[in-house]
C-alpha positions in Angstrom: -19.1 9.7 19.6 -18.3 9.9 15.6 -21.1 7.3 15.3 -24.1 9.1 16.5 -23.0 12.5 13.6 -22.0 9.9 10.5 -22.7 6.0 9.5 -19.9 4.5 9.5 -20.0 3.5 6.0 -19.9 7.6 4.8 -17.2 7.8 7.8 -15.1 4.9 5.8 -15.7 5.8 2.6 -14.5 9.6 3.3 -11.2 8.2 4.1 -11.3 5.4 1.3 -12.0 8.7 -1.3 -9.1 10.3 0.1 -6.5 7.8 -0.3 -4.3 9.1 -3.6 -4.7 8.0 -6.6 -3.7 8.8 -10.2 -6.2 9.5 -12.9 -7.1 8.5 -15.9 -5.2 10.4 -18.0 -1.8 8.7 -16.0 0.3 8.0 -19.1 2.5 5.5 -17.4 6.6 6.2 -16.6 10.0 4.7 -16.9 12.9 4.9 -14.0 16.0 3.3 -13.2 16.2 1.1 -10.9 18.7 0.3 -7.8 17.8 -3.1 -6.3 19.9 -3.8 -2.4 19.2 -6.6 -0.5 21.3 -7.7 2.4 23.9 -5.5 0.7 24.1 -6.6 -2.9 22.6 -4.4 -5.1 21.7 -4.9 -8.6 20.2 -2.0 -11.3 18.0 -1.9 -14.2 15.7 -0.3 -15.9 11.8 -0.1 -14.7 8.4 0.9 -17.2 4.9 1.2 -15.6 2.4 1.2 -18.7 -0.5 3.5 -18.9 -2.8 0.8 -17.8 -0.2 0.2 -15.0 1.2 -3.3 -16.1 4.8 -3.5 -14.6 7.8 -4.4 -16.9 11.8 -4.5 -15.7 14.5 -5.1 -17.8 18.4 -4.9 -17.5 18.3 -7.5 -14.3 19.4 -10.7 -14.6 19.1 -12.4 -11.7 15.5 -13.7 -11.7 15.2 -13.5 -7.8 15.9 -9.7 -7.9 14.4 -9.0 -11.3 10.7 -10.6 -9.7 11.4 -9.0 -6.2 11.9 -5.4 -7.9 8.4 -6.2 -10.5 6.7 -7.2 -7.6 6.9 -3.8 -5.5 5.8 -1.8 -9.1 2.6 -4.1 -9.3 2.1 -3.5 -5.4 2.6 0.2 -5.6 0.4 0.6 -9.2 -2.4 -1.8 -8.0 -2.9 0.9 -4.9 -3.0 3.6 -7.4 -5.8 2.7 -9.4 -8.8 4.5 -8.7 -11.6 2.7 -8.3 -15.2 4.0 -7.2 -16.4 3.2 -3.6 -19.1 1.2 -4.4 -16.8 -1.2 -7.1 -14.7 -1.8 -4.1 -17.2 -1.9 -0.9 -20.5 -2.2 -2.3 -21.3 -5.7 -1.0 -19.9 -4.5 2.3 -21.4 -3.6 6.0 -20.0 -1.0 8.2 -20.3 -0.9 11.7 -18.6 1.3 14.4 -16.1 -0.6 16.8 -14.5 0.9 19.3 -12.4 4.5 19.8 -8.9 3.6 20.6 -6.7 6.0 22.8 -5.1 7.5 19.8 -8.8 8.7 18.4 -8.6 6.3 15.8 -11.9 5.2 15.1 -12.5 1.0 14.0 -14.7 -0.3 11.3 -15.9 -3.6 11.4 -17.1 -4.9 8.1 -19.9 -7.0 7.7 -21.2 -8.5 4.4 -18.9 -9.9 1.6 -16.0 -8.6 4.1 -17.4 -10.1 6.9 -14.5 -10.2 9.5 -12.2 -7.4 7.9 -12.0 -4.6 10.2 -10.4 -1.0 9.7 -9.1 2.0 11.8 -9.3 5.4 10.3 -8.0 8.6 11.7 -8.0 12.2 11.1 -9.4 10.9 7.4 -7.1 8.4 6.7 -7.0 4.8 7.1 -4.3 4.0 10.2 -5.2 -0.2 10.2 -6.1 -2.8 7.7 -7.1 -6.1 8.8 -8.0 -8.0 6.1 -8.3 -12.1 4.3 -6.8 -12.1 1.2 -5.9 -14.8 -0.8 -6.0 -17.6 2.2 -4.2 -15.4 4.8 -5.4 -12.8 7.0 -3.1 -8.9 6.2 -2.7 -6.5 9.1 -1.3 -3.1 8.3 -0.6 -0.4 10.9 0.6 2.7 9.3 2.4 5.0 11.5 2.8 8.5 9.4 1.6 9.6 5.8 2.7 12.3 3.1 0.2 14.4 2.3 0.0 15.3 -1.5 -2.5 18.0 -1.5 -4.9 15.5 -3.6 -5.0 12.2 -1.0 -2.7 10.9 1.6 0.4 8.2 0.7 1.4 6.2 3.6 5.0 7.0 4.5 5.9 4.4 7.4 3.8 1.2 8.3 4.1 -2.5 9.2 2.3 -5.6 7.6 2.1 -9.0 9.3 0.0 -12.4 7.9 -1.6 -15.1 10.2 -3.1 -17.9 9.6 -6.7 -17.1 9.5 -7.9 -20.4 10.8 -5.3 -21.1 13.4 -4.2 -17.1 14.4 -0.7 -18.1 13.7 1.5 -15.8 12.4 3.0 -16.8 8.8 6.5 -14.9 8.7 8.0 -12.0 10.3 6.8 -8.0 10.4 7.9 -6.1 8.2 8.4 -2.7 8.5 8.6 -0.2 5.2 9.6 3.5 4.6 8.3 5.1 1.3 9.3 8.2 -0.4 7.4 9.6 -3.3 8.6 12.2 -6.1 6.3 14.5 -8.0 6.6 14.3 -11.4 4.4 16.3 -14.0 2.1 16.3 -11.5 1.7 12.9 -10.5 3.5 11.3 -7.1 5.7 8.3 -8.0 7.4 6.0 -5.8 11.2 6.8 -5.5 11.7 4.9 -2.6 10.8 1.8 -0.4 13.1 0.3 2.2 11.6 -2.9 3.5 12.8 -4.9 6.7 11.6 -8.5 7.6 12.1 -10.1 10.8 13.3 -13.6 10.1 15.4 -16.5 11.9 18.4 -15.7 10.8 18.4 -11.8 11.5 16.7 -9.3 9.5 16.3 -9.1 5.8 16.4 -5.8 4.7 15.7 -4.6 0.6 16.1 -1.1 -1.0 14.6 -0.1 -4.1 15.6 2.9 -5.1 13.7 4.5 -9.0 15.6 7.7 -10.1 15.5 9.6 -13.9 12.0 9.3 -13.6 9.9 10.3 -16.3 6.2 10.0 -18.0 5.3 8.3 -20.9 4.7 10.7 -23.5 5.8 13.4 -22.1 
């Protein structure tokens, strides 16, 4: 067992450290924008600033315009590099179980106290967590390896309820490309699908003519 070689905390935190992230030095970027959802697309213009503050211009619909802003904050917030202990140093970590797969869980204890993780070959393969009133779960199902961390590629997210365990809208399953670009990996892609009542909802943002600030 994993358990009796490594605490778990130096087992998590090995795959937290090798999640990818951009520097300090990031100077931001701009891309255009391709927006599809349920087969209307709309295009614009997208900026992510050197301290990673989304803007998106050129789209007037509000709907699409917030829906397209709203994936840039997602995918910058994940990108910020933060030190372990700013992120999980009020936190307990105890070995769950080994699932068939060899994935490994973490159960968190502390100021996470009912989060719990999976991590595999170094990477993190499931998030359970409570965020902002709901409980998050995120299986990820393949990766792109970048040579300086790990991107997930293809993975699922789901919210419940976490007082009741009911689920709070359909799975949704996303498919992310990235692009190198002087150096640094930037989303190019995302396709998104959401099971709902009336059939699936499926978005496409597509960023091309990327290029860094200052460059």
């Amino acid at each position: 067992m994993v358990g009796t070689q490594l605490a778990a905390r130096d087992f998590f935190r090995a795959a937290y450290e090798n999640r990818y992230t951009w520097d300090a030095a990031f100077p931001g970027y701009t891309a255009d924008v391709t927006f599809t959802h349920n087969g209307t697309t709309y295009s614009g213009q997208a900026k992510v600033s050197a301290d990673l503050k989304p803007e998106v211009s050129g789209i007037s619909d509000d709907s699409a315009q917030k829906a397209v802003h709203g994936q840039l904050f997602e995918v910058s917030i994940h990108r910020v590099r933060r030190a372990f202990e700013d992120s999980h140093g009020q936190n307990t970590f105890s070995y769950g179980e080994t699932l068939a797969d060899g994935s490994v869980e973490i159960l968190m204890g502390g100021k996470a106290e009912g989060d719990r993780y999976q991590v595999k070959d170094n990477e993190v393969s499931m998030v359970h967590r409570h965020i902002h009133g709901v409980v998050v779960t995120i299986h990820t199902y393949s990766s792109h390896d970048t040579g300086a961390g790990y991107l997930s590629h293809r993975y699922d997210s789901v919210y419940h309820d976490p007082k009741t365990g009911e689920q709070k809208g359909g799975l949704s399953n996303f498919e992310d490309e990235y692009t190198d670009v002087g150096g640094y990996y930037i989303l190019s892609r995302r396709a998104i699908e959401t099971a709902t009542d009336s059939g699936t909802d499926v978005q496409e943002f597509v960023f091309s003519n990327i290029a860094l600030l200052n460059a």
